[in-house]
C-alpha positions in Angstrom: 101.1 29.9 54.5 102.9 32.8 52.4 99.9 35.0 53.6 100.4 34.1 57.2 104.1 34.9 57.0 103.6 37.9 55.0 101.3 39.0 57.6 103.1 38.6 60.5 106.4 40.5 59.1 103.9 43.3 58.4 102.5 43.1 62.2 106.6 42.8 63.1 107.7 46.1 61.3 104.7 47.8 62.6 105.4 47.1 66.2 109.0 47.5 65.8 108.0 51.3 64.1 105.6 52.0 66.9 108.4 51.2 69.9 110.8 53.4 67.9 108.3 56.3 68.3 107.5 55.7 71.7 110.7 55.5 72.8 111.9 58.7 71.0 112.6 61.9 72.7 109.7 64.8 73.0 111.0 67.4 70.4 112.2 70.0 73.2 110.5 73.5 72.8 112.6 76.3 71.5 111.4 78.9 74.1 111.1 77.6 77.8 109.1 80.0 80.3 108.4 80.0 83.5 105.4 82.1 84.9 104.7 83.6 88.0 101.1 84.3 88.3 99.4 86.2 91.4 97.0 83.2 92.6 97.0 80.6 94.0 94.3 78.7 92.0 90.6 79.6 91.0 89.5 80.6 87.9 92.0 83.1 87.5 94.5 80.5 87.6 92.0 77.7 85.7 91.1 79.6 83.0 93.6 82.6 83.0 97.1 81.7 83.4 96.8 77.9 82.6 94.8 78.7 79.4 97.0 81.1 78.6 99.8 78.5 78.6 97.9 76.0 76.8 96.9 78.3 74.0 100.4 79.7 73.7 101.5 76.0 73.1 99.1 75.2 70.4 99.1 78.6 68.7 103.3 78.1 68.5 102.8 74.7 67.6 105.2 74.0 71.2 107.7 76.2 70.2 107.1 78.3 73.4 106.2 76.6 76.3 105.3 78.2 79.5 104.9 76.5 83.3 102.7 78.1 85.3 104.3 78.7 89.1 101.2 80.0 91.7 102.0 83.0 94.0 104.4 82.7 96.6 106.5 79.9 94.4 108.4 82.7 92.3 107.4 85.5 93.8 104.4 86.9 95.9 101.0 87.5 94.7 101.6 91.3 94.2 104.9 91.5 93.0 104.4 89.6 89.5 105.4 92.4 87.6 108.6 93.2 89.6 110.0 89.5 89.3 109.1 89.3 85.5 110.9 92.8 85.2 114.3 91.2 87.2 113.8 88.3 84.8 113.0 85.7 87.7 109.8 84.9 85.4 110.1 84.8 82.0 105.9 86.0 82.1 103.3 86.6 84.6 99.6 86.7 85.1 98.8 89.6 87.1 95.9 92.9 87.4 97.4 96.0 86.7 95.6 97.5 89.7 98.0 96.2 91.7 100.7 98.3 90.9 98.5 101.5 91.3 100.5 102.8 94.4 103.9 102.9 91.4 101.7 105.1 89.2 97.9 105.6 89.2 97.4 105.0 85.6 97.3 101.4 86.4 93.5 101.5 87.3 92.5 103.1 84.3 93.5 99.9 82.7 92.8 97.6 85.1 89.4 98.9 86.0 87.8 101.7 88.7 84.4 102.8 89.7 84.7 105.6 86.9 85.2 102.7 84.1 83.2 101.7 81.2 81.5 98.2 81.8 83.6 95.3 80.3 81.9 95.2 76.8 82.4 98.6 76.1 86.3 98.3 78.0 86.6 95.6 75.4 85.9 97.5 72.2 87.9 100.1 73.4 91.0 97.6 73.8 90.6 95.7 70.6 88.7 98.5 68.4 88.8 101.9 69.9 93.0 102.4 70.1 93.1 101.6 73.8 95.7 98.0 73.5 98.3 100.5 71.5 98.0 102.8 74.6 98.2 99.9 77.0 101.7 98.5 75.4 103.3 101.8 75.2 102.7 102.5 78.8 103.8 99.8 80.0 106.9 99.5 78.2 107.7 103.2 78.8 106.6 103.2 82.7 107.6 99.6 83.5 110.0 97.9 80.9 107.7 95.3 79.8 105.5 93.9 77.2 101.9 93.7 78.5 98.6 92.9 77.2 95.2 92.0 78.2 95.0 88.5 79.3 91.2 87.4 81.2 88.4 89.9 82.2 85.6 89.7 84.5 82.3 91.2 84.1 81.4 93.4 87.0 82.3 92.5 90.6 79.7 92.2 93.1 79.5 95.4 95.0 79.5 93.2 98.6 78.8 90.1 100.7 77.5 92.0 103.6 76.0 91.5 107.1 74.0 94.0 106.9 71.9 95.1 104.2 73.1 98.0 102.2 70.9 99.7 99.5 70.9 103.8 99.5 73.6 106.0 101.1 72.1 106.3 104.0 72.8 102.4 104.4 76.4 103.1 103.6 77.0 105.9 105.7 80.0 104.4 108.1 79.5 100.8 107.0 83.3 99.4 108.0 84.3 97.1 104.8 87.2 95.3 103.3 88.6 96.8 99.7 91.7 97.5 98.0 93.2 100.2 95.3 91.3 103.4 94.0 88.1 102.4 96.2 89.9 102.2 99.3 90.2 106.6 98.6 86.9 107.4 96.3 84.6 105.1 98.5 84.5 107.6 101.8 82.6 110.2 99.6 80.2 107.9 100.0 80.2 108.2 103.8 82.0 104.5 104.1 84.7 103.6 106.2 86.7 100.8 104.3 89.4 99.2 105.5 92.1 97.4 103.3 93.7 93.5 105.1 95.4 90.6 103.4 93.1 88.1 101.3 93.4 85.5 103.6 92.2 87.6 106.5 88.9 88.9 105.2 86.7 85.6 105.8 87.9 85.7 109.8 87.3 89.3 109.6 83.6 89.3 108.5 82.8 86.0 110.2 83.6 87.8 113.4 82.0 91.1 112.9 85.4 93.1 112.0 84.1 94.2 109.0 80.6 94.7 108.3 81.3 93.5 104.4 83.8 92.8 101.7 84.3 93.0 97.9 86.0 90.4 96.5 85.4 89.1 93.1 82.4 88.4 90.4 79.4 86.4 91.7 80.9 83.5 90.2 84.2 84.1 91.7 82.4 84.4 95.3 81.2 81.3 95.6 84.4 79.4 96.3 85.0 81.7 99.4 82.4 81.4 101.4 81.3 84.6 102.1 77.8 83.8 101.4 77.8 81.2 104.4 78.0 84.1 107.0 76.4 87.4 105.3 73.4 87.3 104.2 73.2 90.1 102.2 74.3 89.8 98.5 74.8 93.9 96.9 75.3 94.6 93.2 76.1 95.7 90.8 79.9 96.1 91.3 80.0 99.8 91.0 83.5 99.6 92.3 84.9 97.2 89.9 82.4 97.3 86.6 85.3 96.1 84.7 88.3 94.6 85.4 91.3 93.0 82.4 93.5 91.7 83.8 97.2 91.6 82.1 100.6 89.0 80.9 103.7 90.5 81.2 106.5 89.3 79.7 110.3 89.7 80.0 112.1 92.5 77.2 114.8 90.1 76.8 112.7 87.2 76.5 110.3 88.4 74.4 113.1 89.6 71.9 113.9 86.3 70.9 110.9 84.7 69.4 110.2 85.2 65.9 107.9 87.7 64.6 105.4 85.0 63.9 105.5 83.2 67.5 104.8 87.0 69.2 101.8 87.1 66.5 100.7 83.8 67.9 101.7 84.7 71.7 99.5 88.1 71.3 96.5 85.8 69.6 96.7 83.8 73.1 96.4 86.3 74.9 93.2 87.9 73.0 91.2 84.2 73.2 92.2 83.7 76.6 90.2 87.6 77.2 87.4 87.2 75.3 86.5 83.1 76.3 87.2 83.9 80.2 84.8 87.0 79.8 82.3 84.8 78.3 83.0 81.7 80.8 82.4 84.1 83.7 79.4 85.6 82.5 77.6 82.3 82.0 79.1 81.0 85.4 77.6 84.6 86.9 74.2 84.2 85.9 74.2 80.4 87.6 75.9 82.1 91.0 73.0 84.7 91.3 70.6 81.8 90.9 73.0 79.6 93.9 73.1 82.9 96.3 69.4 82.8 96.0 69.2 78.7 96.8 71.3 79.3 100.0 69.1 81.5 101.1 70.8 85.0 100.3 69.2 87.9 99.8 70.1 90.1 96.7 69.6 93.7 97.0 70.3 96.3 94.1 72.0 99.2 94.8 70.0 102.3 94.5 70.6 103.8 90.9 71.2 107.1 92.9 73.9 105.2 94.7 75.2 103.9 91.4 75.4 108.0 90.0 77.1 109.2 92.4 79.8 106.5 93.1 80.4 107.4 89.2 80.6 111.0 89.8 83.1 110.9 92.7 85.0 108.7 90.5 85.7 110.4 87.5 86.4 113.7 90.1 89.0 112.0 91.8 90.3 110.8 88.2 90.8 114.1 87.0 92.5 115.5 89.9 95.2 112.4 89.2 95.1 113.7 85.1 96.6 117.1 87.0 100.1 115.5 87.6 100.3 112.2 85.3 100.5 113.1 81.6 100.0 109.3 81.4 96.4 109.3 83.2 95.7 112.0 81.5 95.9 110.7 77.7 94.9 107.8 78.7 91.7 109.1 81.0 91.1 111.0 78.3 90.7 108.6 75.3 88.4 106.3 77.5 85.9 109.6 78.2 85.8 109.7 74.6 85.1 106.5 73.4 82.3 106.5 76.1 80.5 109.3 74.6 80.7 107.4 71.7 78.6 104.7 73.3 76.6 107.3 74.8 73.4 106.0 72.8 74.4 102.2 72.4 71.2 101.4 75.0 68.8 102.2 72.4 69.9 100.3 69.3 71.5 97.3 71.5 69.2 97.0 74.0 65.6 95.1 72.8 63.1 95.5 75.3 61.2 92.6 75.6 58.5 93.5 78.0 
């Protein structure tokens, strides 16, 4: 009988513990932010800005917690870094490109036809010097902390109507881009138009455009563009890279501790290097699903591929003329891939 009684106050003070702790108060972060990102959802969203957030949360142990706002909420899709800036965000999610039309250096970090591909962009971020250029630009052009945060592999080149392989196939081929391509892109005898995202699917589904860009392989799937063109072009030589970027507020980032912006920076590195990963496993699935729904993949000429390069890197360095920032910047990149120039024959096993 002592037993049973003894047991039951035992099961008593355990409940009674248990409610306490349920009913007590979530420990309130220290560091509340709210982020304006530049989509809407998709895997920018899924495993950018939300896993950003997340990461951020564990890595600080909740100390700094960050809601995620999609565009339009806090500001629209293109003016991320703006509201951030104004201190309407606290942090956003954004591509760097976007901004090319404030200063042109923006691609260069952000991704152009004259880039490296994504591994090489990678090394040069994290290895080669390029993340200390990244933050001092940024701060000095725009007034914020920045680093990488997500990167695709390449883009595919288009989702076309027509088929598109050498430059005789591109030769006044009317298609929807953005950014740097929108100029380098009629050297190769294109006519490219630039529209809002949400007009592009009406646009090529009635014969507007002949093709679009868009996104990765992966990416594509979710818009459709593969339902009405049949004609899948890679690689991206447009977009072979493309980091994309968190900006947070001066004031805001001023007041965490040293050891939370350790932590916040650490976020932001996973986040890059897991999405990179996620999208090149989701990419080599998508080329496999374009080919199920019946779409034919065509590879750009490697002719094509050269001299979308070349026209690149001309149009770069007449930008490094007047922007001391493109310039140093243009610069370091050329020279890091030189350093690579031979990375193909010690990295690459041939198999057959």
């Amino acid at each position: 009988m002592k037993t049973n009684l003894g047991s039951r106050a035992v099961l008593t003070v355990f409940v009674a513990v248990a409610m306490m702790l349920a009913l007590r108060p979530a420990i309130a972060a220290d560091h509340n932010w709210k982020m304006a990102a530049s989509w809407g959802g998709g895997p920018l969203m899924e495993i950018g800005a939300k896993a950003f957030a997340a990461r951020v949360k564990d890595l600080t142990d909740g100390r700094v917690e960050i809601q995620v706002f999609p565009s339009g909420t806090l500001s629209k899709g293109l003016e991320v870094r703006s509201a951030v800036a104004k201190g309407v965000a606290q942090v956003g999610h954004t591509w760097m490109g976007y901004d090319w039309g404030k200063d042109k250096t923006t691609v260069l970090l952000g991704g152009f036809a004259g880039s490296m591909d994504t591994e090489r962009m990678l090394h040069w971020i994290y290895e080669g010097g390029g993340l200390a250029l990244w933050r001092q630009f940024n701060e000095e052009k725009f007034g914020l902390i920045s680093f990488p945060c997500f990167a695709r592999t390449a883009e595919a080149f288009l989702h076309s109507r027509k088929p598109v392989k050498s430059l005789a196939d591109l030769k006044g081929l009317k298609f929807r881009t953005a950014g740097a391509w929108l100029a380098i892109s009629k050297g190769l005898g294109a006519a490219p138009v630039t529209m809002p995202g949400g007009e592009v699917f009406a646009s090529l589904e009635r014969g507007a455009i002949d093709a679009t860009e868009w996104g990765t392989l992966y990416e594509n799937k979710s818009t459709g563009f593969h339902k009405i063109a049949k004609y899948v072009i890679i690689p991206g030589i447009h977009q072979p890279t493309a980091p994309f970027e968190v900006v947070i507020n001066k004031d805001a980032w001023a007041k965490l501790s040293d050891h939370d912006k350790k932590r916040v920076e650490l976020a932001a590195k996973l986040v890059t290097i897991e999405s990179w990963m996620k999208v090149g496993d989701e990419d080599a699935k998508a080329l496999a699903f374009y080919k199920k729904e019946g779409n034919e993949i065509i590879e750009l000429d490697a002719s094509v591929q050269r001299q979308a390069k070349r026209l690149a890197l001309d149009w770069a360095q007449e930008q490094a003329k007047t922007n001391d920032w493109f310039k140093k910047i243009l610069e370091h990149q050329l020279a890091y891939e030189k350093l690579w120039a031979n990375a193909a024959s010690y990295r690459n096993v041939k198999y057959q």
